[in-house]
C-alpha positions as CSV (number, residue, x, y, z in Angstrom):
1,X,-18.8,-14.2,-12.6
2,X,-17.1,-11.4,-14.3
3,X,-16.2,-8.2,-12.7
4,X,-14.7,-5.0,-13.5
5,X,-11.1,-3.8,-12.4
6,X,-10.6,-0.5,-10.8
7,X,-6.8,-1.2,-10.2
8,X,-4.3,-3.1,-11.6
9,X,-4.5,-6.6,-9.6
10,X,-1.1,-8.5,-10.5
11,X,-2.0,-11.8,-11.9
12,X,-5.7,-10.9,-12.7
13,X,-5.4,-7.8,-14.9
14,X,-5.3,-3.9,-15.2
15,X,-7.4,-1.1,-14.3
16,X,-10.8,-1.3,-16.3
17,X,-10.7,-4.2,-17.8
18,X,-13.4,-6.9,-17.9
19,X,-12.3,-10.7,-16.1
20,X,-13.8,-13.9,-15.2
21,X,-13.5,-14.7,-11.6
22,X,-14.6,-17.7,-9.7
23,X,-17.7,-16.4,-7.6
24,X,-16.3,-16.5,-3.8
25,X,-13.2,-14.3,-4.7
26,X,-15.3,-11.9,-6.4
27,X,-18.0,-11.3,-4.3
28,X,-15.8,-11.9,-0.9
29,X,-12.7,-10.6,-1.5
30,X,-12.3,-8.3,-4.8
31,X,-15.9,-6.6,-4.3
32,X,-16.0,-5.8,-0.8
33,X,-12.5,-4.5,-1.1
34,X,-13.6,-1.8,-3.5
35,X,-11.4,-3.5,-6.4
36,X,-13.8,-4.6,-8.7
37,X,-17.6,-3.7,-9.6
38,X,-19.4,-6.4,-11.3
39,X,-19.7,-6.2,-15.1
40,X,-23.3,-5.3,-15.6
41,X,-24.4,-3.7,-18.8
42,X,-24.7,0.0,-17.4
43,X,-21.3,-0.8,-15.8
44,X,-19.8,-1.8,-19.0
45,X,-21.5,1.2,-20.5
46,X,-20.2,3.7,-17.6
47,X,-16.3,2.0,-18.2
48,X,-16.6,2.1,-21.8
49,X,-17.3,6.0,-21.9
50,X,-14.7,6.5,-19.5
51,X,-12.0,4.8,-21.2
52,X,-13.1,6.8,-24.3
53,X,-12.5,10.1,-22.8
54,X,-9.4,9.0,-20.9
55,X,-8.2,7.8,-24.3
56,X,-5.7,10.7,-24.3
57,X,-4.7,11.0,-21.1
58,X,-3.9,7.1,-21.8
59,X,-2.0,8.0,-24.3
60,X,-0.2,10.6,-23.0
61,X,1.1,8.1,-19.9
62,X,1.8,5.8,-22.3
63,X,4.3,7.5,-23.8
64,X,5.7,8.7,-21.1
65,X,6.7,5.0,-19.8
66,X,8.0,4.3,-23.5
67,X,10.2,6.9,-22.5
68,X,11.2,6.0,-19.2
69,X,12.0,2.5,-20.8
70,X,14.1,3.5,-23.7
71,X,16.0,5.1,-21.3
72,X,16.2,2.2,-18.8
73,X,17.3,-0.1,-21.7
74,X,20.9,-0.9,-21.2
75,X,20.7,0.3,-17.2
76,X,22.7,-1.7,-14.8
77,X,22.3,-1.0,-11.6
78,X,24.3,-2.1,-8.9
79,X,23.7,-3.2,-5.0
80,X,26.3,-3.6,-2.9
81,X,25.2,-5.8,0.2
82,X,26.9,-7.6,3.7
83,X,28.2,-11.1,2.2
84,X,29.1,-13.8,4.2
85,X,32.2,-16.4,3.4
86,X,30.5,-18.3,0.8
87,X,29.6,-15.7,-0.9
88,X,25.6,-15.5,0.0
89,X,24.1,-12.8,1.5
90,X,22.4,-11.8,4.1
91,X,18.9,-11.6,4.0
92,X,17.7,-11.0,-0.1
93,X,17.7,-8.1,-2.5
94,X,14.3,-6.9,-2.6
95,X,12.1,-4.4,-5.0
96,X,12.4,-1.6,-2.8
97,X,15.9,-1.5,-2.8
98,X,15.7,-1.8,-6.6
99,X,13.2,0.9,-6.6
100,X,15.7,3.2,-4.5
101,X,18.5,2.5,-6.7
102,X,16.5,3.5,-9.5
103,X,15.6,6.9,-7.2
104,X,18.7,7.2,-7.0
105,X,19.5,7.1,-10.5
106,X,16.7,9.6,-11.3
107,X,14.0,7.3,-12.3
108,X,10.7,6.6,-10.1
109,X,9.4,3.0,-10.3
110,X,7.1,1.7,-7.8
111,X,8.6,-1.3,-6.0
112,X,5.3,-3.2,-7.0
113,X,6.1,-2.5,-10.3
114,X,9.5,-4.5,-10.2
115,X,9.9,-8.4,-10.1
116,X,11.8,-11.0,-10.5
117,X,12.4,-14.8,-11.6
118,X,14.5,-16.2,-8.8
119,X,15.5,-14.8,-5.3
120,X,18.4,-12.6,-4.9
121,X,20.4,-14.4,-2.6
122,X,23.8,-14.0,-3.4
123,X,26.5,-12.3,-5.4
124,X,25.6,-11.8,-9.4
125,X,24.1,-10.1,-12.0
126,X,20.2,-10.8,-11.9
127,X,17.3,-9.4,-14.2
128,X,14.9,-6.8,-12.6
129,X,11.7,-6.9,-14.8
130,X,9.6,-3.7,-14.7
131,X,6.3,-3.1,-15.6
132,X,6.3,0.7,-16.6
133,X,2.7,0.7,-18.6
134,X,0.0,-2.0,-19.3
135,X,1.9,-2.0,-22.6
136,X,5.3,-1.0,-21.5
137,X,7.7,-3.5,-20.0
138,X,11.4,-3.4,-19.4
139,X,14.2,-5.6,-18.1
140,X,17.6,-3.9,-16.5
141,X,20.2,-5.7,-15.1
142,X,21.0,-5.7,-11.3
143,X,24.5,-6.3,-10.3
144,X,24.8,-7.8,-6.4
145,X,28.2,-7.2,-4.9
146,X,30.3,-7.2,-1.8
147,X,30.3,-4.2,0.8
């Protein structure tokens, strides 16, 4: 079946583009959730002019995360944390409190826009990767340390 996107889905794909799902998830859980339309041809039609007068705006955003990332580039961010005797923490560093760092630092990432490889379960310097724009992707460095 193939649907299209009116979000970005992580793992599936971005806002108006065109994907093939498995039936069930599209007609139980993506449809009826209001995520996804099916791709007929007037739908296609409808998203294709749409995306051609969004084309600017498009742009415009794009940019503007090219230069949120530029800036971001060599960002480090620390975290300081509770730490217990071995030197794990307590709990995990999570993407809202990378998110808030990065508030803090003047930048405004949504926390479902940050990820990464491994848990953050004790003290180090970790990659944060950030997905600023469909096109637009960063990495910064998050520094975990002892309260």
């Amino acid at each position: 079946m193939e649907i299209i996107l009116k979000e970005d889905i992580k793992g599936l794909g971005y806002k108006n583009d065109i994907v093939k799902v498995r039936d069930g998830y599209g007609r139980n859980f993506l449809i009826p959730k209001k995520v996804a339309i099916l791709a007929t041809e007037s739908n296609k039609k409808v998203v294709a002019e749409n995306i051609k007068q969004a084309a600017h705006k498009a742009e415009k955003i794009k940019s503007e995360a090219a230069d949120i990332a530029a800036k971001l580039e060599n960002l480090v961010i620390s975290i300081s944390t509770k730490v217990g005797d071995s030197g794990k923490i307590f709990g995990a560093i999570t993407s809202l409190q990378v998110s808030d760092a990065l508030k803090a630092k003047g930048f405004t990432v949504d926390r479902k826009r940050i990820s990464f490889k491994e848990d953050i379960k004790e003290v180090g310097a970790y990659k944060a990767h950030l997905d600023l724009h469909k096109e637009v992707k960063q990495t910064i460095t998050v520094n975990v340390v002892a309260e």
